[in-house]
C-alpha positions in Angstrom: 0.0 0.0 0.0 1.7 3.7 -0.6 1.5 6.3 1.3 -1.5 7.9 -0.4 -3.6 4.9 0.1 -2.7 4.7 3.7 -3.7 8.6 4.2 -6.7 8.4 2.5 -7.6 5.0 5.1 -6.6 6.3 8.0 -8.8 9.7 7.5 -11.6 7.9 6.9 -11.0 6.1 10.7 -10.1 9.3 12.3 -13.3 10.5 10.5 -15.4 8.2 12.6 -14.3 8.8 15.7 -16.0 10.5 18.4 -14.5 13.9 19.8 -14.0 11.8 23.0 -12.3 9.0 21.7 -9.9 11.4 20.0 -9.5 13.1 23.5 -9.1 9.4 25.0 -6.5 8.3 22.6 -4.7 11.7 22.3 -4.4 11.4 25.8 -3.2 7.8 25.7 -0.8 8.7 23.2 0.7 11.6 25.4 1.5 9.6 28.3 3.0 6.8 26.0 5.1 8.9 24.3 6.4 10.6 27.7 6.2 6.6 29.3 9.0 5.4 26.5 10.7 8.7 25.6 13.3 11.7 27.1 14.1 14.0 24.5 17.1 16.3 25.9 15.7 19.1 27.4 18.3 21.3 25.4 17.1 20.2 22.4 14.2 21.1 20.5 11.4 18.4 19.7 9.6 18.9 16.7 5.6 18.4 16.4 2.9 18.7 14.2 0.2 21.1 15.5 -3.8 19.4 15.7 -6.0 20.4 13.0 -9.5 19.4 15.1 -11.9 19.9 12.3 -9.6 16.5 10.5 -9.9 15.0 14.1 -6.0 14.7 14.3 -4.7 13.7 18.2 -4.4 16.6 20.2 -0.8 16.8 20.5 -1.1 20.1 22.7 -1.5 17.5 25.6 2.3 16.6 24.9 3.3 20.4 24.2 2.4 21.2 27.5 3.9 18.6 29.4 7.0 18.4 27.6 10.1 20.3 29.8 11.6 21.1 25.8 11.2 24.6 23.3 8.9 23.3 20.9 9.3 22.8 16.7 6.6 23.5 14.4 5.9 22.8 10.7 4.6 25.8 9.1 4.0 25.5 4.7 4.4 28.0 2.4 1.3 27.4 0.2 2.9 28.9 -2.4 6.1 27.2 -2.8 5.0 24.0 -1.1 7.8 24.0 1.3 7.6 23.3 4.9 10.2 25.2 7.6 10.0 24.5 11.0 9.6 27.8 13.3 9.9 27.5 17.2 6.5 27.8 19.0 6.5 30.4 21.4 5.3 28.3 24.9 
């Protein structure tokens, strides 16, 4: 399957979700990624920011608790290029 295929899939799940099972999981997923994982402090992490209306995992739970300055992926719509900008916590 490539990677199109998979999007397109996995939209259509996060499309039937409830907005508390999205809370749910996006919460499980916070605590399993700060359960398995210690970024350096000193170092930046970088993290996509939740688009809600697409039902994406709220990854502000992780922003929040995470001790480190904070990556962002912003796109240029007209070049189609991403940069990464630091969010300001």
């Amino acid at each position: 399957m490539d990677k199109r295929l998979l999007r397109k899939e996995f939209l259509e799940k996060r499309k039937g979700l409830s907005m508390e099972d999205v809370d749910r999981l996006s919460e499980m997923m916070a605590q399993n990624f700060l359960k398995n994982f210690a970024p350096d402090p000193s170092r930046y992490v970088h993290i996509f920011l939740p688009i809600k209306r697409q039902k994406e995992p709220n990854t502000w739970l992780l922003i929040e608790k995470l001790p480190n300055n904070i990556a962002v992926p912003v796109i240029d719509p007209i070049t189609k290029t991403m940069s990464s900008y630091a969010l300001d916590k």
